[in-house]
C-alpha positions in Angstrom: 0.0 0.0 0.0 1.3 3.6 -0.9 1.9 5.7 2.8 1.4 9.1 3.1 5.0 11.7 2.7 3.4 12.8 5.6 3.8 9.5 7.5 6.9 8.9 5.9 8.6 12.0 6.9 7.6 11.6 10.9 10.1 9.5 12.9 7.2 6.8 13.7 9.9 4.7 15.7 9.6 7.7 18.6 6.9 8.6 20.6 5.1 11.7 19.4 4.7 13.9 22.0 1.2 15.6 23.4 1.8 19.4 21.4 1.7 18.7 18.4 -1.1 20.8 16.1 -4.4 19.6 15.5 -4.9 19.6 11.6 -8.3 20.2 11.2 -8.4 22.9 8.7 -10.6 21.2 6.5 -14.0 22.8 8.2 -15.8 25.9 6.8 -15.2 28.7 8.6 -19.0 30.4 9.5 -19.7 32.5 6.5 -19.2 29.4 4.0 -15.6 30.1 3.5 -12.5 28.1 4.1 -10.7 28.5 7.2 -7.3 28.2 9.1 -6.0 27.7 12.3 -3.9 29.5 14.6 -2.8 28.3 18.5 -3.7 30.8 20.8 -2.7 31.0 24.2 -5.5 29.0 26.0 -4.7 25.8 23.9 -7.4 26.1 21.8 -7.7 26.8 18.3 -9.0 30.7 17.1 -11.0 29.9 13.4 -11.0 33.4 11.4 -12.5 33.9 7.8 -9.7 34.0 5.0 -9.9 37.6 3.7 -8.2 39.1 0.7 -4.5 38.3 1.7 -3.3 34.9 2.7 -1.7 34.7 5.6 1.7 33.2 6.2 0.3 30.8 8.7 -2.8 29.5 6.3 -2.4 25.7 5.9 -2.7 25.0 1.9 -6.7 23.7 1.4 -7.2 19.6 0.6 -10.0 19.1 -1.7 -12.1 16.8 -0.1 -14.8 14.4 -0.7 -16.7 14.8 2.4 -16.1 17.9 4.5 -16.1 16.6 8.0 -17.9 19.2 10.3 -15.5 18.3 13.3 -15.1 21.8 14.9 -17.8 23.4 17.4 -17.1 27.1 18.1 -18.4 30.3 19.4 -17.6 33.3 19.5 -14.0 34.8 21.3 -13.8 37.5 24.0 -11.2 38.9 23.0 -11.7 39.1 19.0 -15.2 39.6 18.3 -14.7 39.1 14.9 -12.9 35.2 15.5 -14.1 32.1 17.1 -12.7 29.6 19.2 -12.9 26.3 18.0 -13.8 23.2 20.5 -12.6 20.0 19.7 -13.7 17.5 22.1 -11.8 13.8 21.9 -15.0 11.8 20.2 -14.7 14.6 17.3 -10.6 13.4 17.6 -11.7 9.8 17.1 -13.8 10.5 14.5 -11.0 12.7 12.7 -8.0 10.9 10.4 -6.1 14.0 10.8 -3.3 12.7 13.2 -3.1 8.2 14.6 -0.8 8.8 17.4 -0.6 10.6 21.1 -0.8 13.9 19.5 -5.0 13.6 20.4 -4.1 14.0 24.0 -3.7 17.7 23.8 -7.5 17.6 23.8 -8.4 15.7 26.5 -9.7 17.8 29.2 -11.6 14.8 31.5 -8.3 12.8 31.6 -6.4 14.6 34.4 -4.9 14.5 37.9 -6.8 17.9 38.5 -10.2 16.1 37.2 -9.6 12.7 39.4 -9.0 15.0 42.9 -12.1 16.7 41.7 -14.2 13.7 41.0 -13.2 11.1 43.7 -14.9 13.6 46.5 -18.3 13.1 44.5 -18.3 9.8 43.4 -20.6 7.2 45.9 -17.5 5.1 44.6 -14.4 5.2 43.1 -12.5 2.3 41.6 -8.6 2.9 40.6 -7.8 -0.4 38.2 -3.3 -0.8 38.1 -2.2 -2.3 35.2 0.8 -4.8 35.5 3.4 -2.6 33.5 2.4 0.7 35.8 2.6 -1.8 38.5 6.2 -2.8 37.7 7.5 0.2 36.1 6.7 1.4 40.1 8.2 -1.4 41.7 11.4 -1.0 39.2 11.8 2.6 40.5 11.3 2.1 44.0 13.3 -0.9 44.4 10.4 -2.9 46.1 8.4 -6.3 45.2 5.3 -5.4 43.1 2.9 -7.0 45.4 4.5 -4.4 48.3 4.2 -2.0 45.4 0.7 -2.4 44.9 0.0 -2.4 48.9 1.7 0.9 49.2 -0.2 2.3 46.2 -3.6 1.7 47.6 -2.4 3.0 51.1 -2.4 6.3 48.8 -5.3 6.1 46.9 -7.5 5.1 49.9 -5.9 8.4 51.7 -7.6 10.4 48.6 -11.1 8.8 48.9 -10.8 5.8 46.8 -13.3 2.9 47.5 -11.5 0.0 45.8 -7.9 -0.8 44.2 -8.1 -3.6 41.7 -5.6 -5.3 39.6 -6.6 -6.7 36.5 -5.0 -10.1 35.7 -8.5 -11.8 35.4 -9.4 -9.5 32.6 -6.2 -10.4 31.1 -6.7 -14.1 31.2 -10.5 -13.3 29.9 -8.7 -11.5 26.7 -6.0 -14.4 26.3 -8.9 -16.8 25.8 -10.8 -14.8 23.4 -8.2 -14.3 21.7 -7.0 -17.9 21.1 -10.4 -19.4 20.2 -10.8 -16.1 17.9 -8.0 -17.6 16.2 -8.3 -21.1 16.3 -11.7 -20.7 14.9 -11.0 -18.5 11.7 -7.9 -20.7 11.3 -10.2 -24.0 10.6 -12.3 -21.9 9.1 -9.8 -21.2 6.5 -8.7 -24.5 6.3 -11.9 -26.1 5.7 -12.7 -26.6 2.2 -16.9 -26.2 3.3 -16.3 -22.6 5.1 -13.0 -21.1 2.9 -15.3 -18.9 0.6 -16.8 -17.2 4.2 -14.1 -17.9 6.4 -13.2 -14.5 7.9 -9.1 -13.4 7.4 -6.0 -14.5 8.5 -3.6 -13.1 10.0 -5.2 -12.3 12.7 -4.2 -8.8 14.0 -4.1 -8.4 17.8 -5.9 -4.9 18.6 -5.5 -4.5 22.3 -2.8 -1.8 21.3 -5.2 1.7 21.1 -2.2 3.4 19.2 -2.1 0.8 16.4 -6.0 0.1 16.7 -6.1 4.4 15.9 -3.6 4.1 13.1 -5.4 1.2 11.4 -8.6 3.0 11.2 -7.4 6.5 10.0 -4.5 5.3 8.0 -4.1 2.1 6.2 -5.9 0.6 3.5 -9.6 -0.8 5.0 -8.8 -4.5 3.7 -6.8 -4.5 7.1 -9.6 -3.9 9.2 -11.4 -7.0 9.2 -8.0 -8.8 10.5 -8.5 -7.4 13.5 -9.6 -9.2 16.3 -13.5 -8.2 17.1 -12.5 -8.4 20.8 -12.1 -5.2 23.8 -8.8 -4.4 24.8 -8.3 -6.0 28.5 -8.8 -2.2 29.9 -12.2 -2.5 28.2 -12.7 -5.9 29.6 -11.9 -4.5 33.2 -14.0 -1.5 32.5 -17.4 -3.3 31.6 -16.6 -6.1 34.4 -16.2 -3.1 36.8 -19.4 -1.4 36.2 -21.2 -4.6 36.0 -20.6 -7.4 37.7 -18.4 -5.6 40.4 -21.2 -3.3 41.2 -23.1 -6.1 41.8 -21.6 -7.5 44.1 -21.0 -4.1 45.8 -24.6 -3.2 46.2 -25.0 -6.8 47.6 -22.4 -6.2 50.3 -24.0 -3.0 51.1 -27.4 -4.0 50.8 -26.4 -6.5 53.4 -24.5 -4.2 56.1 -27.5 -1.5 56.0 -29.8 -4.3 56.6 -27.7 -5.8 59.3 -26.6 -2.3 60.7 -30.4 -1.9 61.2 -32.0 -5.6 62.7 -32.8 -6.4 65.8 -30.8 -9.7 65.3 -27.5 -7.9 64.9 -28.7 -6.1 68.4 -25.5 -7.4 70.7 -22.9 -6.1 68.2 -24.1 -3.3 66.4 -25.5 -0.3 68.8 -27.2 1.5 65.3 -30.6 -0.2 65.6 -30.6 0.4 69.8 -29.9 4.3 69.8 -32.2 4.5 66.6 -35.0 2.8 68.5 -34.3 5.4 71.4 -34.7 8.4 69.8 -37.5 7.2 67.8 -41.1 8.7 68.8 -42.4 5.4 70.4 -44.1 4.2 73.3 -42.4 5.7 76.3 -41.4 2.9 78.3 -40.3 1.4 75.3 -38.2 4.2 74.1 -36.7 4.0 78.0 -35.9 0.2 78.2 -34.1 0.6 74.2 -32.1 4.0 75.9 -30.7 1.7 78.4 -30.0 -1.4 76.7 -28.2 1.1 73.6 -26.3 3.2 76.8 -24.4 -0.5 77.9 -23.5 -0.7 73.7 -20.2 1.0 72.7 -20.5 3.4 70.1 -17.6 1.3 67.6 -16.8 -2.2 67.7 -14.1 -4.3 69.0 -12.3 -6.1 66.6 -14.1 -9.3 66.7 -17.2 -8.1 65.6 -17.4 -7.5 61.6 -20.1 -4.9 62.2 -20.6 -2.6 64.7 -21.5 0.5 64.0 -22.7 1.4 60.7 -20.4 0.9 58.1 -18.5 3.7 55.6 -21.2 4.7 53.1 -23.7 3.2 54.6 -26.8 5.8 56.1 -30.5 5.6 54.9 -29.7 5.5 51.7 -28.4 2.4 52.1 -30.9 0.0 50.8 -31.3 1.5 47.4 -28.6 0.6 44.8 -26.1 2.1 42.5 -25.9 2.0 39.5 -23.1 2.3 36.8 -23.2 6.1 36.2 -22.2 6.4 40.2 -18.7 4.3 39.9 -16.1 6.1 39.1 -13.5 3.4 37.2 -10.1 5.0 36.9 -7.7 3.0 35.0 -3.7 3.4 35.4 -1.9 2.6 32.3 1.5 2.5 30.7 1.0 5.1 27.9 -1.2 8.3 26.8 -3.3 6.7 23.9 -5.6 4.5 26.3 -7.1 8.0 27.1 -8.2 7.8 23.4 -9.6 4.0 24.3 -11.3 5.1 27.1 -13.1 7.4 24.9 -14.5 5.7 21.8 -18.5 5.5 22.5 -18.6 1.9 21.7 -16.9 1.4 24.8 -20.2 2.7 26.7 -22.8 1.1 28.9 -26.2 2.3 28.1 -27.1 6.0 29.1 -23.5 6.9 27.4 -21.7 5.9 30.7 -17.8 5.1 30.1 -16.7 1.7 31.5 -13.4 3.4 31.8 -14.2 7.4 33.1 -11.0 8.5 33.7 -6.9 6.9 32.6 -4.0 7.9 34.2 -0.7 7.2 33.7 2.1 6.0 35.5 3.6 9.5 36.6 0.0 10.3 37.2 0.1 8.1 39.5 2.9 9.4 41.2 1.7 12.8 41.1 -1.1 11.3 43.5 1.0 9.3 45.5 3.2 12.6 46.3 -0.3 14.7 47.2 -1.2 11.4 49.5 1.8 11.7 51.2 2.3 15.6 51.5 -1.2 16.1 52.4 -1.6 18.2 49.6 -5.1 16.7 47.9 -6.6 19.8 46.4 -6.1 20.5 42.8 -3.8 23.6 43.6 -2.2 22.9 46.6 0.6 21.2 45.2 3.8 23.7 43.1 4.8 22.5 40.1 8.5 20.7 39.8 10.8 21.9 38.0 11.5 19.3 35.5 9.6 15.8 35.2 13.0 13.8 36.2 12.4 15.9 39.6 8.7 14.9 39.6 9.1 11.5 39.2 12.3 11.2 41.9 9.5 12.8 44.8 6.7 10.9 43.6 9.0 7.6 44.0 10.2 8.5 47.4 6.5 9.3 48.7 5.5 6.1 47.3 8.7 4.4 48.6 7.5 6.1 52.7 3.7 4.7 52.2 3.1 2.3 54.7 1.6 -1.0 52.6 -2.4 -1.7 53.0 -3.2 -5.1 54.4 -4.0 -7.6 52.0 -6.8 -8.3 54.5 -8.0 -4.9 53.5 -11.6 -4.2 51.4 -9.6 -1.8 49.7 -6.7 -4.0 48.0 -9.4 -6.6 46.3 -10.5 -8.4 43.2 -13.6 -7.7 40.5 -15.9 -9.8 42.9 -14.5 -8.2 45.6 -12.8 -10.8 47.5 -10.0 -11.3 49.2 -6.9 -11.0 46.8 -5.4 -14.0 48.3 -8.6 -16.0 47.5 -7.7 -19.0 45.7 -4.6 -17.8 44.6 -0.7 -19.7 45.6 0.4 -18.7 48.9 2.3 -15.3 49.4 1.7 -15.0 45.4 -1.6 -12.7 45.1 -0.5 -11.4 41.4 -1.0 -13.3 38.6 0.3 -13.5 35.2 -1.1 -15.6 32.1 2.4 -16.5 30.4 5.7 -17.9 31.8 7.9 -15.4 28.8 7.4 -12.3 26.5 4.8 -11.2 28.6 5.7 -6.9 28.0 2.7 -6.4 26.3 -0.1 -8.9 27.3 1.4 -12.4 26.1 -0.7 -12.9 23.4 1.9 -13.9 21.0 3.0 -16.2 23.5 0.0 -17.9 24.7 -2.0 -18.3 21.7 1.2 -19.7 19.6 1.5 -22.2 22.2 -2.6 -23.5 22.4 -2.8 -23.1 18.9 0.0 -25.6 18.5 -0.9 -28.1 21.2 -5.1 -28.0 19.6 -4.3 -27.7 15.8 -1.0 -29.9 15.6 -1.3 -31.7 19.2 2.5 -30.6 19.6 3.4 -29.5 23.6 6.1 -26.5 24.0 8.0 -26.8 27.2 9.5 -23.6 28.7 8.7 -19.8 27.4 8.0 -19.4 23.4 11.6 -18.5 21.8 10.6 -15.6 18.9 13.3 -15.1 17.0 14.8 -11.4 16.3 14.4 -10.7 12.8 15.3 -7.0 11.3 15.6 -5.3 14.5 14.5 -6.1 18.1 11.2 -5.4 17.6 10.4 -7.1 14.8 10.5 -10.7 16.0 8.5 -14.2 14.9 8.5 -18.0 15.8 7.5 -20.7 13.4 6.0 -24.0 14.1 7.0 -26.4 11.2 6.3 -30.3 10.9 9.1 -33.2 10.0 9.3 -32.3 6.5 9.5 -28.3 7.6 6.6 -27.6 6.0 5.4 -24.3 8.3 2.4 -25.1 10.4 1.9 -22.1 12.4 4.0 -18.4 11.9 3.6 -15.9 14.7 4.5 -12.3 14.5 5.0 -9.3 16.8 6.0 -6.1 15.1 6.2 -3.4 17.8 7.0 0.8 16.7 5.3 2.2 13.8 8.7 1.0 11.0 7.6 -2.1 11.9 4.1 -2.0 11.5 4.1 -0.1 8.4 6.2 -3.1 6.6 3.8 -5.4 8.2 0.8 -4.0 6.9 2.0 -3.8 3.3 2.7 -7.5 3.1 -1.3 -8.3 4.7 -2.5 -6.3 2.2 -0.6 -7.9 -0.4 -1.6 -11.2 1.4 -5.2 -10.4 1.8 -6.8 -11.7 -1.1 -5.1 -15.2 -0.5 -6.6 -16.1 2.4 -3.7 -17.1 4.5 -0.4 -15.2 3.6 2.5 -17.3 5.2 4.7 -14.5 4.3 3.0 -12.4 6.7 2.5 -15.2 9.2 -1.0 -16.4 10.5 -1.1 -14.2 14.3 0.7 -11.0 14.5 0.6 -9.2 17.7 1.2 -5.2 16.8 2.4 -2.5 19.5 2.5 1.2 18.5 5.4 1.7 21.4 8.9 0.3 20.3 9.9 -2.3 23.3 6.0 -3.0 24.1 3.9 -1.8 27.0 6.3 -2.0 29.8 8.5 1.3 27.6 4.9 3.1 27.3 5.5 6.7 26.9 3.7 7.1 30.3 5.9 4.7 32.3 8.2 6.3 35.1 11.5 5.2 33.0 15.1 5.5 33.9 17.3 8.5 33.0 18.1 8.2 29.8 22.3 8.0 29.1 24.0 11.2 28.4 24.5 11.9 24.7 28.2 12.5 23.3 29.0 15.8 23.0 28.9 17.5 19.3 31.7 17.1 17.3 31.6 14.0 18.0 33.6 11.3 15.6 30.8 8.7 13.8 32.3 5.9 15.8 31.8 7.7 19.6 28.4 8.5 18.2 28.0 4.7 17.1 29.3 3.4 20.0 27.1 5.4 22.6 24.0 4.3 20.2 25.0 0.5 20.6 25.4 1.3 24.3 22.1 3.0 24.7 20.5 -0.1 22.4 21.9 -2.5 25.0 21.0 -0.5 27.9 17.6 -0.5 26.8 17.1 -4.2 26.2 18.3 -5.1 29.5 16.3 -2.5 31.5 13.2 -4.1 29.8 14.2 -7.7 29.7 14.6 -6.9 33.6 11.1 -5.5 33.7 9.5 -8.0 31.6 11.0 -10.7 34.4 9.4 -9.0 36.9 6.5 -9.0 35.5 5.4 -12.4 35.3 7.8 -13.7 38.4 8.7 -10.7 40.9 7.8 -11.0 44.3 4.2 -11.8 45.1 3.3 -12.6 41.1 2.7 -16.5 40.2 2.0 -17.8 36.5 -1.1 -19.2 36.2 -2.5 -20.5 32.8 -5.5 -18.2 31.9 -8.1 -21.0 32.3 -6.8 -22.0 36.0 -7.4 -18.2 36.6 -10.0 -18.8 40.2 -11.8 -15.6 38.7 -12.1 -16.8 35.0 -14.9 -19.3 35.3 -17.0 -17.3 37.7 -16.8 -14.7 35.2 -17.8 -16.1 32.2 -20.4 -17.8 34.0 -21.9 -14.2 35.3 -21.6 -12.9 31.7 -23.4 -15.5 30.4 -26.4 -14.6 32.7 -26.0 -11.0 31.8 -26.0 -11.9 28.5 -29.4 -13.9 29.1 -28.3 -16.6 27.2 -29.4 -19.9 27.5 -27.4 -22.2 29.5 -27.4 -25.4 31.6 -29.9 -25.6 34.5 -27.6 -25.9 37.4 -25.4 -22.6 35.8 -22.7 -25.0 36.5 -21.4 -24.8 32.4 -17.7 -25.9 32.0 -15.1 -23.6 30.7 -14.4 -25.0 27.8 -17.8 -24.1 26.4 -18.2 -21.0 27.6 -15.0 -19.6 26.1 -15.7 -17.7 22.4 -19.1 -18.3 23.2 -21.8 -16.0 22.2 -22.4 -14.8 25.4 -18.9 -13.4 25.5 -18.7 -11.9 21.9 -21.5 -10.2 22.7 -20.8 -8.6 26.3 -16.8 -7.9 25.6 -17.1 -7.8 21.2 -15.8 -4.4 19.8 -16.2 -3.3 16.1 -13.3 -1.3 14.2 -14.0 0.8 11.2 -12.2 2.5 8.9 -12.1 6.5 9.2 -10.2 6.6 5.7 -13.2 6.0 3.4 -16.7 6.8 3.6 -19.6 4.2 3.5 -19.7 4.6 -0.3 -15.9 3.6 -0.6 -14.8 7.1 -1.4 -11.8 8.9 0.5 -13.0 11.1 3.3 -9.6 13.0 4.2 -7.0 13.1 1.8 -4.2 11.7 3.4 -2.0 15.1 2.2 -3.1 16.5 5.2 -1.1 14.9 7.4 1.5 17.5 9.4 3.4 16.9 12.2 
């Protein structure tokens, strides 16, 4: 497929930082003509009718097929004559102006400011880690990651928050999905009775928002139907959070304002006593409960579960929530799951996000620093001077948090039990893959099931992919005793990568299964995976060589730097699926997995077994699931009648 110079020109193997410009111009200004834009000092965008002269800053018009009416404005204070233009991040999504980070200049509900704000409000607030913020953190500080994630929900319970989940159930859940995705289109394509309908291989993983973005605005659409139909695991965790997690919230506090409030509960909970006293009863009644509620203590001792009325719990405490009053904050490794977060299919009806709020991990340590200092008001903390300074105090607050209990309500799981619940002993944290697990395993763990369910072959130890061009570009073949290839697997991580991948799946498409491009490719927008997001709290980077420099310092410090790099996230990647407290733990002997699918499948209302006892096995890529966790992807490139919707000239950096 031809690329844009546009795309060509931009150094896609780096991370593209949050300021650069918007390029809407393609809207009509509000007397019908065209228009231009111009950064003003409040970070929005002024729109001012082209007059006779043409200004130096006018960006040269792109005939277009549709004109996309992105832009809301109104009228500017200062410049009665301009308008301000409002972009909001749905018209971003909807835009193919720009496919990387550069969206997150508009986010405006994606904030530390917005979270302190919010969290005071909410009836409750759920903070989801994600295993690379988790480790990037416990890198840093020098700690365990389970210690890690006990001193991080010391801090977020000091700012209000309700619950601190991690999200290795939701991983296993999209691991699953997306090895019987797989294995199904696969003998799909092999079978000579389903080839004409069988849906495309490869199979394009599209838990990576950055690629998913770039896929839709930028490549050819054949692409899109590779990818897999499934939500991203912060998706998963999202719709399992403002579902079957509230459930079982209102259930537990259904249950303490009832007890709080019977007669039964009388000997350890005082409530009902002193209620029953200052009610306007009989008198001697009223007397006889004053005296009995005088002899019961105001709190409870420490044997008795509940004895006074619980946090949160008054008389509203029989009605229940519902999804609009969680608040679901998600910590991630990098800026584009703020995009995710934000696509309206991701919605639960009534437009409420399953993911309100992401944060990234020097967020995070911004809030860990205002836990710490006291300072939880969205002002009361000075800027640093640098972000290197920023993250060193955020990582020494977080290093002087005293860990929360994993006994604690707080440090739980999406049913809200214990963490150590069915899980090896001293090991809470679990991970689905035993190697390349930096950015979700997939590669890993559907190679290996496809291989023991298509060709009944076993792989012992971690899946070796082989380095290819560079680093990250890697691939592992299976092949049978005449080395015929059975099975190809791919990751391409960084946007070089990618854009060689997509040409040859293009050029594959119309075979069915292209063995040049492989059968599974699992794509990354970041160079290195998740665990080197551009949100992570990274080491220093080395100190360049002075200019002048000869070409062989220069090379040498780049081969240095190259090195340094693969070792820092070869160490991370360890400690991600065997630091302390983390076990590996197939996806399907997850102890959350089959509770879950069995609760989605009676969401779903789908038809099952009487007892509600189903197995595993036949829940997994069942409908039940494709419809509760399915996403859609579509191309932004072409309109429904195949014609191009932005000219992909447009593109500036």
């Amino acid at each position: 497929m031809a690329f844009s110079a546009g795309v060509k020109l931009g150094d896609l193997d780096d991370f593209i930082s949050a300021a650069q410009d918007c390029i809407v111009p393609l809207i009509q200004a509000a007397g019908g003509g065209s228009a231009k834009l111009d950064s003003t000092s409040d970070g929005l965008r002024n729109l001012e009718p082209r007059t006779g002269s043409t200004p130096a800053t006018v960006v040269q018009e792109v005939p277009l097929v549709q004109r996309p009416n992105l832009i809301k404005s109104k009228k500017s204070a200062d410049n009665p004559k301009a308008e301000i233009g409002q972009v909001t991040l749905s018209d971003c999504l909807a835009c193919s102006g720009c496919v990387t980070s550069a969206e997150t200049v508009l986010l405006q509900a994606q904030s530390v400011e917005e979270f302190l704000r919010t969290v005071r409000e909410a009836p409750v607030t759920v903070v989801t880690i994600s295993p690379e913020a988790r480790v990037s953190l416990a890198a840093q500080s020098g700690a365990e990651p389970l210690l890690t994630l006990q001193r991080i929900a010391s801090a977020l319970q000091t700012l209000g928050v309700t619950y601190v989940l991690e999200t290795s159930a939701a991983e296993a859940i999209a691991l699953l999905e997306g090895k019987a995705e797989f294995l199904r289109r696969f003998r799909q394509v092999k079978s000579p009775a389903s080839k004409q309908t069988a849906q495309r291989l490869p199979l394009l993983t599209s838990h990576c928002p950055g690629w998913t973005c770039y896929a839709e605005k930028v490549v050819d659409p054949v692409v899109l139907p590779h990818l897999s139909p499934m939500r991203p695991p912060q998706q998963i965790q999202g719709r399992l959070v403002k579902t079957l997690m509230l459930e079982q919230h209102n259930r537990r506090r259904f249950h303490r304002w009832w007890r709080s409030r019977s007669p039964l509960f009388a000997a350890e909970c005082g409530w009902w006593l002193r209620s029953v006293a200052s009610a306007d009863c009989g008198t001697a009644y009223a007397a006889a409960a004053a005296t009995a509620a005088a002899s019961v203590p105001a709190s409870s001792s420490s044997s008795a579960p509940v004895a006074s009325v619980p946090s949160g719990v008054g008389d509203e405490g029989g009605t229940l929530l519902g999804p609009a009053d969680v608040y679901h904050v998600s910590v991630q490794p990098c800026f584009d799951r703020k995009i995710e977060a934000a696509r309206p299919q991701f919605q639960l009806a009534g437009e409420v996000r399953e993911v309100d709020t992401v944060l990234t991990t020097t967020e995070l340590l911004e809030l860990v620093l205002r836990a710490h200092s006291g300072a939880v008001s969205e002002d009361s903390l000075p800027a640093s001077a640098s972000a290197a300074e920023a993250t060193e105090a955020g990582i020494a607050a977080l290093q002087a948090m005293p860990p929360c209990a994993l006994s604690s309500e707080v440090l739980t799981d999406i049913l809200l039990r214990d963490l150590r619940c069915g899980r090896p002993e001293g090991r809470p944290l679990l991970c689905g893959v035993a190697g390349n697990a930096e950015s979700g395993g997939f590669a890993e763990f559907v190679f290996r099931e496809a291989a023991r369910e298509l060709f009944q072959k076993d792989i012992s130890g971690s899946v070796n992919l082989v380095v290819k061009q560079n680093e990250d570009m890697r691939e592992v073949v299976l092949k049978d005793d005449k080395q015929r290839v059975l099975l190809k697997f791919v990751s391409a991580y960084g946007f070089r990568n990618i854009q060689n991948v997509i040409r040859k799946v293009v050029k594959a498409s119309s075979e069915g299964v292209g063995q040049e491009c492989g059968h599974f490719i699992e794509i990354m927008a970041c160079p290195g995976g998740c665990v080197n997001g551009g949100g992570q709290a990274l080491a220093p980077k080395l100190v360049p060589p002075p200019p002048g420099s000869t070409p062989d310092v220069v090379k040498a410090h780049a081969d240095v730097t190259r090195d340094e790099r693969r070792r820092r996230l070869d160490e991370l990647e360890a400690t991600l699926r065997s630091g302390g407290g983390v076990a590996v733990v197939t996806p399907a002997d997850h102890p959350l997995v089959l509770p879950i699918y069995r609760e989605i499948q009676r969401l779903a209302a789908v038809h099952c077994d009487a007892s509600g006892q189903a197995e595993l096995s036949s829940l997994i890529g069942g409908t039940a699931v494709r419809s509760f966790l399915g996403a859609e992807w579509r191309s932004l490139k072409v309109g429904a009648d195949g014609k191009l919707v932005v000219g992909t000239s447009a593109l500036r950096w």
